[in-house]
mmCIF file of the N, C-alpha and C atoms, coordinates in Angstrom:
data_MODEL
# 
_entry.id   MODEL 
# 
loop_
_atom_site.group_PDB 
_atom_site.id 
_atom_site.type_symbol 
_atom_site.label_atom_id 
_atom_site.label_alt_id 
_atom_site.label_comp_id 
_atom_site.label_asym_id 
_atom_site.label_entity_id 
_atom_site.label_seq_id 
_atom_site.pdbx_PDB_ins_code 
_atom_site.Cartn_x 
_atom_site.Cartn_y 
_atom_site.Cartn_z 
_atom_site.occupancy 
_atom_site.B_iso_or_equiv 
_atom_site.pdbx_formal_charge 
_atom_site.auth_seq_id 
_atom_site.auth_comp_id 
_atom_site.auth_asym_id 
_atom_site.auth_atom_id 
_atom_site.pdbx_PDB_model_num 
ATOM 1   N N  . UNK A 1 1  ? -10.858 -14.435 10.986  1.00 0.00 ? 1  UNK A N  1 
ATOM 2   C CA . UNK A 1 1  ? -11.243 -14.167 9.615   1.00 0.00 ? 1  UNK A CA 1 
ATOM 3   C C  . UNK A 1 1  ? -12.719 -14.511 9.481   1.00 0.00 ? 1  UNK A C  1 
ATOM 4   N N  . UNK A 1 2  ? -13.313 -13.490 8.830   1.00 0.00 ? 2  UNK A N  1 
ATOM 5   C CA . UNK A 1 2  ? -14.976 -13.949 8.660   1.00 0.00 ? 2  UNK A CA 1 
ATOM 6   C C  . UNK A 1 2  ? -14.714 -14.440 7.255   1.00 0.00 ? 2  UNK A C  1 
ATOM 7   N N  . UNK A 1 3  ? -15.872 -15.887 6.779   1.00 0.00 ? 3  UNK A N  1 
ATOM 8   C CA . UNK A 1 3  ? -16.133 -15.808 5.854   1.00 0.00 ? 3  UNK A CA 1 
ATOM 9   C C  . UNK A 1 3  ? -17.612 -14.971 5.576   1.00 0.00 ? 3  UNK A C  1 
ATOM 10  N N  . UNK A 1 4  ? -17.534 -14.873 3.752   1.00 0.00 ? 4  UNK A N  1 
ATOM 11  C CA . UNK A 1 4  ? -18.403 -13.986 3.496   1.00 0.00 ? 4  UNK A CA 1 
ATOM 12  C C  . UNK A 1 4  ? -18.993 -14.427 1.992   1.00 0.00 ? 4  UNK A C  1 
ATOM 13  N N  . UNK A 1 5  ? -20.171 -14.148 1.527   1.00 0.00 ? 5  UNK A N  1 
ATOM 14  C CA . UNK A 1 5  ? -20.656 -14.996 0.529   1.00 0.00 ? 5  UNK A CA 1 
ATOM 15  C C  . UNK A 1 5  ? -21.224 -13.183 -0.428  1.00 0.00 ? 5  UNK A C  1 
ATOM 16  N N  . UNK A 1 6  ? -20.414 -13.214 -1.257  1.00 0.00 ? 6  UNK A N  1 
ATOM 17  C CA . UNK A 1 6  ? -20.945 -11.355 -2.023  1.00 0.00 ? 6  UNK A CA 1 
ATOM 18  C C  . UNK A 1 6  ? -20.998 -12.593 -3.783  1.00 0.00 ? 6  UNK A C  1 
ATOM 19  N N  . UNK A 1 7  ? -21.134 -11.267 -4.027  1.00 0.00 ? 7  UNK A N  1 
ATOM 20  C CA . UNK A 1 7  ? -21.113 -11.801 -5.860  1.00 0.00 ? 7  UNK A CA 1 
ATOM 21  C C  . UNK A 1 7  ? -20.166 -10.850 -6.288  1.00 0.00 ? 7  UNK A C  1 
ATOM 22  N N  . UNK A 1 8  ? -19.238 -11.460 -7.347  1.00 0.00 ? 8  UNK A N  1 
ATOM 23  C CA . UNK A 1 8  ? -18.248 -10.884 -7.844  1.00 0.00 ? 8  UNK A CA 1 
ATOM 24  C C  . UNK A 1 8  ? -17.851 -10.467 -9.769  1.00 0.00 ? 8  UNK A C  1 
ATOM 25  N N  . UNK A 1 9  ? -17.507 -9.445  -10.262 1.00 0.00 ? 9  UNK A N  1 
ATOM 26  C CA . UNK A 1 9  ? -17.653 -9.343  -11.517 1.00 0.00 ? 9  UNK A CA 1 
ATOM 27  C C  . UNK A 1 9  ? -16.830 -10.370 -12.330 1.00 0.00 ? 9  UNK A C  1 
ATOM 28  N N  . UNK A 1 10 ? -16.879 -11.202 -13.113 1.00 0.00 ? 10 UNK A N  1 
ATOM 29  C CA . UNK A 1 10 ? -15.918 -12.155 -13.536 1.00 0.00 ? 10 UNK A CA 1 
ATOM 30  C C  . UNK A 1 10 ? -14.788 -11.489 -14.302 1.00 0.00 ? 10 UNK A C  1 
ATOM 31  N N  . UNK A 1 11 ? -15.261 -10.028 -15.002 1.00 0.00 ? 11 UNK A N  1 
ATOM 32  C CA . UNK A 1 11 ? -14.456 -9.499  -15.589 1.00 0.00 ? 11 UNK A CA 1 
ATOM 33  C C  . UNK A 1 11 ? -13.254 -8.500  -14.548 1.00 0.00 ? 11 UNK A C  1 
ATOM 34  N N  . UNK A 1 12 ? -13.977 -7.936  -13.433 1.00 0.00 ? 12 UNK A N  1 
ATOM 35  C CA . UNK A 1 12 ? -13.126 -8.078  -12.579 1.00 0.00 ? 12 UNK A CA 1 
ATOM 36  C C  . UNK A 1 12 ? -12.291 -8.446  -11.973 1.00 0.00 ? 12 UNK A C  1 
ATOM 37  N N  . UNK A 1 13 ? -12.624 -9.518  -11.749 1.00 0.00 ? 13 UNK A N  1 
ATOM 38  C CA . UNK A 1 13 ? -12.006 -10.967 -10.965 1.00 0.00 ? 13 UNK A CA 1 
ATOM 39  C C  . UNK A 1 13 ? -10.922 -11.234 -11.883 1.00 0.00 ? 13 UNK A C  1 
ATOM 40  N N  . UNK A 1 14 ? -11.150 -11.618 -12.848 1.00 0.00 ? 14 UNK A N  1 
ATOM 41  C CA . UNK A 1 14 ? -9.964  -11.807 -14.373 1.00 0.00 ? 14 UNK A CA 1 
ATOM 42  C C  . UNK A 1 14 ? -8.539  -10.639 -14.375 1.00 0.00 ? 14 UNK A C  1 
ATOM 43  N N  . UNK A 1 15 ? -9.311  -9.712  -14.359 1.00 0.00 ? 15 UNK A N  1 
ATOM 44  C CA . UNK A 1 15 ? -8.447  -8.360  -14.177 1.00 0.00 ? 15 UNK A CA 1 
ATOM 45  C C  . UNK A 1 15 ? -7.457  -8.247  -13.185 1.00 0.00 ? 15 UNK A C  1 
ATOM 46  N N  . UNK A 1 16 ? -7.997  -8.597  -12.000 1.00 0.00 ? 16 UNK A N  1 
ATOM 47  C CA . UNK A 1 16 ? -7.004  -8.353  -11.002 1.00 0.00 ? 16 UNK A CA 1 
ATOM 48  C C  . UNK A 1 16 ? -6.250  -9.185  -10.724 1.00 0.00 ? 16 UNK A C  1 
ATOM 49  N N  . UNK A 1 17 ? -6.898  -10.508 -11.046 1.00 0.00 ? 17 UNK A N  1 
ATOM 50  C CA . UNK A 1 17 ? -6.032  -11.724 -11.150 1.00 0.00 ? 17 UNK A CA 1 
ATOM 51  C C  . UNK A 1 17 ? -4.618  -11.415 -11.999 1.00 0.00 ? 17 UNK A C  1 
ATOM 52  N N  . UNK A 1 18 ? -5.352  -11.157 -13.054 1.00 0.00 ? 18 UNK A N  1 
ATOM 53  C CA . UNK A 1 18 ? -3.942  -10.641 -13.950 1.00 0.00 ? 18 UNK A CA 1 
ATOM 54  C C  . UNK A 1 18 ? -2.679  -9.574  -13.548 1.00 0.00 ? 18 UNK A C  1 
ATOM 55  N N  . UNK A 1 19 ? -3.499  -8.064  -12.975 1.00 0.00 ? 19 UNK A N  1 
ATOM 56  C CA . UNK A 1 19 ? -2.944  -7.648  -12.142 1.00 0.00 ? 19 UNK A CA 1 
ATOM 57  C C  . UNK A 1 19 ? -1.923  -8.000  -11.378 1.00 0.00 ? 19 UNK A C  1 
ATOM 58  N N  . UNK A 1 20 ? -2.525  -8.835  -10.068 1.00 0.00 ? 20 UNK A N  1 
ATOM 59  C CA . UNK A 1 20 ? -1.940  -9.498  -9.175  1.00 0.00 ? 20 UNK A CA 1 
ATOM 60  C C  . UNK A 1 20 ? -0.916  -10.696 -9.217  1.00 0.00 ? 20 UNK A C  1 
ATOM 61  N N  . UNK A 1 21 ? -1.159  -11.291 -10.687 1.00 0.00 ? 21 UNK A N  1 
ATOM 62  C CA . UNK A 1 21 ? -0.380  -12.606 -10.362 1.00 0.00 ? 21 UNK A CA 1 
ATOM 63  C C  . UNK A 1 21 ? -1.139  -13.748 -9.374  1.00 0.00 ? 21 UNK A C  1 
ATOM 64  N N  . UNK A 1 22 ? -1.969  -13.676 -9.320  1.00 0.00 ? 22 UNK A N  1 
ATOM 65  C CA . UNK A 1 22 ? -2.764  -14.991 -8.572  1.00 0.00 ? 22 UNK A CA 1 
ATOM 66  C C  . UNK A 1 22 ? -3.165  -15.861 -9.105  1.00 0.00 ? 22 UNK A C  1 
ATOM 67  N N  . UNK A 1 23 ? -4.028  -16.575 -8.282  1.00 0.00 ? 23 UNK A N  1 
ATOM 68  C CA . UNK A 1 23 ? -4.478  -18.103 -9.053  1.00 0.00 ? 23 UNK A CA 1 
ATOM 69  C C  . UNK A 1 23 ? -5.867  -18.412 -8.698  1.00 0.00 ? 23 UNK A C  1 
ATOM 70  N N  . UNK A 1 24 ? -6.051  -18.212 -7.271  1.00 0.00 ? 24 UNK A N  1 
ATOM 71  C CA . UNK A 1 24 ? -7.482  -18.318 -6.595  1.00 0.00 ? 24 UNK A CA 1 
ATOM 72  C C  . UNK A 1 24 ? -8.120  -17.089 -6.102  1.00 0.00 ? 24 UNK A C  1 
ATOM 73  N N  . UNK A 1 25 ? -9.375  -17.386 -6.035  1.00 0.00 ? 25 UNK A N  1 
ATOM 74  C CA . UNK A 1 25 ? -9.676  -16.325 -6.167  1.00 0.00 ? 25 UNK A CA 1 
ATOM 75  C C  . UNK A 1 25 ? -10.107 -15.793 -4.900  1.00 0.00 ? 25 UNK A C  1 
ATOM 76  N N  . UNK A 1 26 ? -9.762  -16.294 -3.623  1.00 0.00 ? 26 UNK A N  1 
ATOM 77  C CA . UNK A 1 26 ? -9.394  -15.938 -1.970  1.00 0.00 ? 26 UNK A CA 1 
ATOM 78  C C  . UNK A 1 26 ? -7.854  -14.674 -2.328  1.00 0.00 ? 26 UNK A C  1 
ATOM 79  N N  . UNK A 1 27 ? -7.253  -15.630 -2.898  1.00 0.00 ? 27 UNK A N  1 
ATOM 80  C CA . UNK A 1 27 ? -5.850  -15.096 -3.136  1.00 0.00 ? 27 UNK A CA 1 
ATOM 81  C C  . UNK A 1 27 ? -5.673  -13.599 -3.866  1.00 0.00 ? 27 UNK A C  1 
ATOM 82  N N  . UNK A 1 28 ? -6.453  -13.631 -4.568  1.00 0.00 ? 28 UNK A N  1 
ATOM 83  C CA . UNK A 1 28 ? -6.794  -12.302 -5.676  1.00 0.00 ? 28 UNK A CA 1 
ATOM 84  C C  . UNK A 1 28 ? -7.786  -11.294 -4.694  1.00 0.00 ? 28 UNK A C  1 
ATOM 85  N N  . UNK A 1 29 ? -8.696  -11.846 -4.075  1.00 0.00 ? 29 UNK A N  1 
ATOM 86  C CA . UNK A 1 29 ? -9.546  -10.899 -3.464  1.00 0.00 ? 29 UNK A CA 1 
ATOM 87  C C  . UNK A 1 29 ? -8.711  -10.013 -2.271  1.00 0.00 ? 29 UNK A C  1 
ATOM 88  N N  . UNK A 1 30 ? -7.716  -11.262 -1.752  1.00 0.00 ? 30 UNK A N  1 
ATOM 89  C CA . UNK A 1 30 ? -6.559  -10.461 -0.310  1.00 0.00 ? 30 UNK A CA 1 
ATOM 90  C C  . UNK A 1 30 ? -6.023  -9.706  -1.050  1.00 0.00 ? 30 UNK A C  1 
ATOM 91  N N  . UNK A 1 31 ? -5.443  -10.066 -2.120  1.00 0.00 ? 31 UNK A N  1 
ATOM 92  C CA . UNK A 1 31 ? -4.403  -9.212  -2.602  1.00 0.00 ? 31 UNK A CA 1 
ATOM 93  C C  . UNK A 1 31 ? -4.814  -7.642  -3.120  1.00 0.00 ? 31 UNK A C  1 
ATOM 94  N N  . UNK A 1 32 ? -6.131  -7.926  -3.779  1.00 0.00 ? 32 UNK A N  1 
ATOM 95  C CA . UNK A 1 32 ? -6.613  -6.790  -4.129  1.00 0.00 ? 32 UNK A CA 1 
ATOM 96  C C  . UNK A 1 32 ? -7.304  -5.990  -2.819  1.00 0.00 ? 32 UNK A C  1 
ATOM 97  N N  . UNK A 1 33 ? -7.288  -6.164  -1.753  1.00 0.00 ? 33 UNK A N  1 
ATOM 98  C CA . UNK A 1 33 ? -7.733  -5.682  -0.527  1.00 0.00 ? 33 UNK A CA 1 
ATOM 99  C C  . UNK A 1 33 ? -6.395  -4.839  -0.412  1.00 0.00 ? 33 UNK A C  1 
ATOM 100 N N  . UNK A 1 34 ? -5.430  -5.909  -0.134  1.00 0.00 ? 34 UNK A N  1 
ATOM 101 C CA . UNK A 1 34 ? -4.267  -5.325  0.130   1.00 0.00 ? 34 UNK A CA 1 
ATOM 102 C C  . UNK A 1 34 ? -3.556  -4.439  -0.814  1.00 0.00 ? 34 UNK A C  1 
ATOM 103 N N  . UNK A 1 35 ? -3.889  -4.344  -1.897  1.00 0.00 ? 35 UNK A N  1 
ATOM 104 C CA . UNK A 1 35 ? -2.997  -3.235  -2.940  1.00 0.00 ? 35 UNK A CA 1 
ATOM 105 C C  . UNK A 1 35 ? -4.088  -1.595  -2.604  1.00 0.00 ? 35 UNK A C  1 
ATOM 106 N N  . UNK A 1 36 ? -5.446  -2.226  -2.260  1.00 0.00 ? 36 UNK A N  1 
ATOM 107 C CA . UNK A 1 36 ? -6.127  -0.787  -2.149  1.00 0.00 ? 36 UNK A CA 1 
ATOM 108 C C  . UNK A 1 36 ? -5.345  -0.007  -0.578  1.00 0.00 ? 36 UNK A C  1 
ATOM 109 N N  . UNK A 1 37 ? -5.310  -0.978  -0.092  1.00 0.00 ? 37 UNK A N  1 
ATOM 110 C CA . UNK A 1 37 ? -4.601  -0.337  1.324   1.00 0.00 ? 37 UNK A CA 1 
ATOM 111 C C  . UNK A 1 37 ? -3.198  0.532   1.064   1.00 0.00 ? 37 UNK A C  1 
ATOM 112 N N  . UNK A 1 38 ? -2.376  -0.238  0.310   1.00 0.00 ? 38 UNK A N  1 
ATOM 113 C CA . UNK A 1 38 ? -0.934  0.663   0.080   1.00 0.00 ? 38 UNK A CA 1 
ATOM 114 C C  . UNK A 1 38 ? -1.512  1.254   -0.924  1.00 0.00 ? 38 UNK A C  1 
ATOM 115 N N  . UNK A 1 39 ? -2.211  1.679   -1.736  1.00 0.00 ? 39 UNK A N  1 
ATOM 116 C CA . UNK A 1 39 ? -3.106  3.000   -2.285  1.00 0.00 ? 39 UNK A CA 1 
ATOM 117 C C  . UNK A 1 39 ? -3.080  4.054   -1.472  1.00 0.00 ? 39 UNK A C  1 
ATOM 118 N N  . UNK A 1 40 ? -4.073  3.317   -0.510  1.00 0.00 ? 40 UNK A N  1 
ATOM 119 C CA . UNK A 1 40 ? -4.153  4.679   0.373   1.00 0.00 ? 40 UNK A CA 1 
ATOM 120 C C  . UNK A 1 40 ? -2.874  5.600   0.645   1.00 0.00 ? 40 UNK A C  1 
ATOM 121 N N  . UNK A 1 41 ? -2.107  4.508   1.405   1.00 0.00 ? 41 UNK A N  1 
ATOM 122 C CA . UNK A 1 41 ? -0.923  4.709   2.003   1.00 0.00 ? 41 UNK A CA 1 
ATOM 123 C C  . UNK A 1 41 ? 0.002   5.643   0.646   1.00 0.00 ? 41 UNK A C  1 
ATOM 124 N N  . UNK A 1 42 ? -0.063  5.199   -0.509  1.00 0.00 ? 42 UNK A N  1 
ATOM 125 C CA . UNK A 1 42 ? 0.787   6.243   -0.629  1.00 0.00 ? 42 UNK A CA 1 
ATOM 126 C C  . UNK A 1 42 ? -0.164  7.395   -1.291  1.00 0.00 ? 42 UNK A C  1 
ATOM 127 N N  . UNK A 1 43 ? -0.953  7.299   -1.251  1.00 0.00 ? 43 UNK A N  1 
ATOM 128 C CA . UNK A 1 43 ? -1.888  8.809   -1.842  1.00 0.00 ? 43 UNK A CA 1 
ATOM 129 C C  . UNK A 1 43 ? -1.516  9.805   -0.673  1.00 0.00 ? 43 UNK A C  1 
ATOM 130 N N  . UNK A 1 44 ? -1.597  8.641   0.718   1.00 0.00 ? 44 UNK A N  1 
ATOM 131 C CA . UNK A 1 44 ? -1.625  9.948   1.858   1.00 0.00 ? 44 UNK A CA 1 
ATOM 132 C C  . UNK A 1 44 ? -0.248  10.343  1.957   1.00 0.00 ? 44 UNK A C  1 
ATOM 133 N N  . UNK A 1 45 ? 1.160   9.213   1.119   1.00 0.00 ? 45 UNK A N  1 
ATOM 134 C CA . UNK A 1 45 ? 2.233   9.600   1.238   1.00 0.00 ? 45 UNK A CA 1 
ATOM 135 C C  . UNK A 1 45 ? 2.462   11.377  0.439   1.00 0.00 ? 45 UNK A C  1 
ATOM 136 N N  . UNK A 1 46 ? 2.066   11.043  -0.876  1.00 0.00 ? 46 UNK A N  1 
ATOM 137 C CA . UNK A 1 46 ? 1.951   11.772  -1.520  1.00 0.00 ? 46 UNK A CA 1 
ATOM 138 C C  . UNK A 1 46 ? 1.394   13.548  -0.999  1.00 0.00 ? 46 UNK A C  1 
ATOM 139 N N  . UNK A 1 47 ? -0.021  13.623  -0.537  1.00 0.00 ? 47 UNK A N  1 
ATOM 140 C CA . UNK A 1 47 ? -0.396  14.741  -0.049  1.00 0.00 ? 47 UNK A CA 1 
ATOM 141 C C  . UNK A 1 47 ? 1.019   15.437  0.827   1.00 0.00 ? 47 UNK A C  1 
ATOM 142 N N  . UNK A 1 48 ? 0.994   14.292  1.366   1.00 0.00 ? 48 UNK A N  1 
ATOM 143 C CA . UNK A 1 48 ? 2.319   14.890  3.008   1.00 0.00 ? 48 UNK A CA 1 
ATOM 144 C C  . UNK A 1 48 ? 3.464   15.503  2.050   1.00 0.00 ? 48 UNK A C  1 
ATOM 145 N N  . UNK A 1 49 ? 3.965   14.949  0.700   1.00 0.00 ? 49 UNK A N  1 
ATOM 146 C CA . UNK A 1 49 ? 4.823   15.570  0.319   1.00 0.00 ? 49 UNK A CA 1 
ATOM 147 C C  . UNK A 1 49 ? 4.702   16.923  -0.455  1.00 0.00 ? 49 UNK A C  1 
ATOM 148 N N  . UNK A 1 50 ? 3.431   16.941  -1.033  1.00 0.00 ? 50 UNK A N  1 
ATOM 149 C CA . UNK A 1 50 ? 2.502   17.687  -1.157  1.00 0.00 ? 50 UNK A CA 1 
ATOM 150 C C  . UNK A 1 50 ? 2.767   19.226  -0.335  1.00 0.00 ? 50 UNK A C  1 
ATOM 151 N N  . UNK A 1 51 ? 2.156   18.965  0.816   1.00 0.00 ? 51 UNK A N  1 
ATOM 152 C CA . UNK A 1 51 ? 2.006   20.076  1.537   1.00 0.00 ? 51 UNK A CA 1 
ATOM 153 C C  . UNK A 1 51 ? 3.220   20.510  2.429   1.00 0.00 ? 51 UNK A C  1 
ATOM 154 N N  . UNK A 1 52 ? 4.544   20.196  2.003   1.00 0.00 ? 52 UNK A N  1 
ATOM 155 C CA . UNK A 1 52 ? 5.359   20.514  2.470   1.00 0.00 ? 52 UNK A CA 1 
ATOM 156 C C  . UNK A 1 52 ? 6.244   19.240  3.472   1.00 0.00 ? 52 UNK A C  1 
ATOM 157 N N  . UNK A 1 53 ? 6.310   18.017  3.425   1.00 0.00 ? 53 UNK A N  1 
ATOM 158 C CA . UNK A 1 53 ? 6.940   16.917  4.282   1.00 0.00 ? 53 UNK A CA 1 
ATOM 159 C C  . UNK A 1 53 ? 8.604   17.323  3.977   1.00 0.00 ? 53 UNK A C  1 
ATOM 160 N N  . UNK A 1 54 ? 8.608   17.382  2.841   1.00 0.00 ? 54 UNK A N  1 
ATOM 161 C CA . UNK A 1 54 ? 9.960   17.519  2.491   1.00 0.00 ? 54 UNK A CA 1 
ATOM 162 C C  . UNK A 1 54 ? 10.686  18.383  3.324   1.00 0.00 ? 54 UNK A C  1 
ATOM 163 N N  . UNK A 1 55 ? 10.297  19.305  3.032   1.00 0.00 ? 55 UNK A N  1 
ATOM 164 C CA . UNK A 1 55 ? 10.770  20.655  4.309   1.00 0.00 ? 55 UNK A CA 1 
ATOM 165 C C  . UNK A 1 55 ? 10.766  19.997  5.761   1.00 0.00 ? 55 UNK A C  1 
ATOM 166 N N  . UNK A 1 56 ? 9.855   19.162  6.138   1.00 0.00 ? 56 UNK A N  1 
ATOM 167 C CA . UNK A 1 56 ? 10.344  18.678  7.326   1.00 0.00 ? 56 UNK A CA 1 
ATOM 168 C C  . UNK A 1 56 ? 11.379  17.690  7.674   1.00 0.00 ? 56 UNK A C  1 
ATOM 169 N N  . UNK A 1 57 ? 11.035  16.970  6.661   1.00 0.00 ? 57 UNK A N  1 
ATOM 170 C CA . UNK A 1 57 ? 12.107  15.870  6.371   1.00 0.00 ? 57 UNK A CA 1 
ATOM 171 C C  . UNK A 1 57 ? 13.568  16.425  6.096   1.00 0.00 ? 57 UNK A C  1 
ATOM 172 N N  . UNK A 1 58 ? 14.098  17.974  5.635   1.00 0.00 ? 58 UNK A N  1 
ATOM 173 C CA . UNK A 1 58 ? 15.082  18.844  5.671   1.00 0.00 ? 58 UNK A CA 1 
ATOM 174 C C  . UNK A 1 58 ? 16.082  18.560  7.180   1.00 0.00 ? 58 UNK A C  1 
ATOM 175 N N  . UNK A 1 59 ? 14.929  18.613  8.177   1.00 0.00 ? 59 UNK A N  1 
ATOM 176 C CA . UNK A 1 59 ? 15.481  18.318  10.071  1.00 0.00 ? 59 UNK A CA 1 
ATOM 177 C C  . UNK A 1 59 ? 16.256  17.325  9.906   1.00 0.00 ? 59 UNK A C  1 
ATOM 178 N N  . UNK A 1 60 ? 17.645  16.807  10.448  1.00 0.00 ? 60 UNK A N  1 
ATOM 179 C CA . UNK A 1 60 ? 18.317  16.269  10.706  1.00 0.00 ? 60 UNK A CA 1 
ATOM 180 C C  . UNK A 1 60 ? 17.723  15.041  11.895  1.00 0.00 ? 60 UNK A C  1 
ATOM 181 N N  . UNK A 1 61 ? 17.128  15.818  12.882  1.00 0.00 ? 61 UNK A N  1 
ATOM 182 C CA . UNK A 1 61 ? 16.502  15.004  13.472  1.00 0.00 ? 61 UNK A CA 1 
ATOM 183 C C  . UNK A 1 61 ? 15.007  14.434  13.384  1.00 0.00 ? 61 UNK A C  1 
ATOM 184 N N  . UNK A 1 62 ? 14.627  14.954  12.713  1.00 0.00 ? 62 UNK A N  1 
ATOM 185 C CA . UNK A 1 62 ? 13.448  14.411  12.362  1.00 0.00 ? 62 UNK A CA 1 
ATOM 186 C C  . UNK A 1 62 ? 13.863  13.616  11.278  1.00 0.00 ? 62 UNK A C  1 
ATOM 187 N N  . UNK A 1 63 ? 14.936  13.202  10.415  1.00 0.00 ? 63 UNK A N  1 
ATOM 188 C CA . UNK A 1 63 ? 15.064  12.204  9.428   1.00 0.00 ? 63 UNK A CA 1 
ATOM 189 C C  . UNK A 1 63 ? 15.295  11.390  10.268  1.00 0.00 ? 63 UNK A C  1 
ATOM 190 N N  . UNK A 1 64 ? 16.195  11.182  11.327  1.00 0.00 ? 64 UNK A N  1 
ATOM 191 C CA . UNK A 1 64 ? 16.401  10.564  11.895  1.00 0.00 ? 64 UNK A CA 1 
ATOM 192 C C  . UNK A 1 64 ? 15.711  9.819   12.932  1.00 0.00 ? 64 UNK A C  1 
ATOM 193 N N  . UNK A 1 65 ? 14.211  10.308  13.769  1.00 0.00 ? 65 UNK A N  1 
ATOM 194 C CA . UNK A 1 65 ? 13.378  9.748   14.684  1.00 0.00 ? 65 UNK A CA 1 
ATOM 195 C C  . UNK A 1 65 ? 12.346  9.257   13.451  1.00 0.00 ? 65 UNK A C  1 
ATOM 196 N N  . UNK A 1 66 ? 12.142  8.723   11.846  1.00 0.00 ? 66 UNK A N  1 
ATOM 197 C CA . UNK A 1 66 ? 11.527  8.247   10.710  1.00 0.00 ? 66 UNK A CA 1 
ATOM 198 C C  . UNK A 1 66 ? 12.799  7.167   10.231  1.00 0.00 ? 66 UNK A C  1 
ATOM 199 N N  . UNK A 1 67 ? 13.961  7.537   10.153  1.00 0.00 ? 67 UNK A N  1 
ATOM 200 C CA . UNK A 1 67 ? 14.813  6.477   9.589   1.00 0.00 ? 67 UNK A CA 1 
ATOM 201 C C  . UNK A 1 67 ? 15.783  6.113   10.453  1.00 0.00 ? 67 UNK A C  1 
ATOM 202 N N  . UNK A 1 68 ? 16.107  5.180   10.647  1.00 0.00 ? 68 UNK A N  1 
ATOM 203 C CA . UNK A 1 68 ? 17.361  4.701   11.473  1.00 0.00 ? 68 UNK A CA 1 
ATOM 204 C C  . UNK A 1 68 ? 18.884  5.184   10.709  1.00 0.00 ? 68 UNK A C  1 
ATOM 205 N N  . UNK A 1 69 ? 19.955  5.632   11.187  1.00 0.00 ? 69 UNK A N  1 
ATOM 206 C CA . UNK A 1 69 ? 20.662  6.086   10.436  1.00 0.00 ? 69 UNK A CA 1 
ATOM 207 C C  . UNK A 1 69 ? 21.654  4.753   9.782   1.00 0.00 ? 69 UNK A C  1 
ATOM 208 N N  . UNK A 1 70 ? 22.978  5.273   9.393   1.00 0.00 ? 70 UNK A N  1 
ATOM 209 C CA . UNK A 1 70 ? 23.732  4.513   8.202   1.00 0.00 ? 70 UNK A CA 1 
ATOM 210 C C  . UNK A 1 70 ? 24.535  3.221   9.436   1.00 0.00 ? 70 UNK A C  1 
ATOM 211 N N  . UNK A 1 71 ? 24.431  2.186   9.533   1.00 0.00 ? 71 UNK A N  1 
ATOM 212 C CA . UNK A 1 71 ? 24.915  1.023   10.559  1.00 0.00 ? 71 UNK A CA 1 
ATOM 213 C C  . UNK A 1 71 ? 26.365  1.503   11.040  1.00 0.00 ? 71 UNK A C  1 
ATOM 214 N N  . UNK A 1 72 ? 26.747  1.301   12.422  1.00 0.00 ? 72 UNK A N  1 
ATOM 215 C CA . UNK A 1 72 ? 27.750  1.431   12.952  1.00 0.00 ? 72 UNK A CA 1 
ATOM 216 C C  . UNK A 1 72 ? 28.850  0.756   12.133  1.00 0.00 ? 72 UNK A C  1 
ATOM 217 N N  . UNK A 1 73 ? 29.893  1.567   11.699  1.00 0.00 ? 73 UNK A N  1 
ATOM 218 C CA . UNK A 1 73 ? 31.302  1.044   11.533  1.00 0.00 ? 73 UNK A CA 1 
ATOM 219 C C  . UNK A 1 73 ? 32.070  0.407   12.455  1.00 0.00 ? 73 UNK A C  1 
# 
């Protein structure tokens, strides 16, 4: 982990805190790192469904090499 010395908006900082449910503001800055990341993740989920995933996701086997199926009886 690097530390790092930036300047931060207080009204920001407040915001996401709130957002987030945090307390410190290490804690708020990960977290808000980490919520932009599953952003991404589902924007790019989104496009894929977008441009047709569904239709692939239709394959029997292709649901299946993405999801593990229903647990052995």
């Amino acid at each position: 982990m690097t530390k790092r010395l930036i300047d931060i908006d207080d009204a920001l900082l407040d915001g996401a805190r709130d957002a987030l449910g945090t307390e410190g503001i290490a804690d708020t800055v990960r977290g808000a790192l980490r919520e932009a990341i599953a952003l991404k993740a589902r924007r790019e989920h989104v496009m894929w469904l977008m441009e047709g995933g569904m239709a692939e996701m239709a394959d029997k086997s292709a649901r299946e090499a993405v999801w593990r199926g229903p647990p052995a009886s």
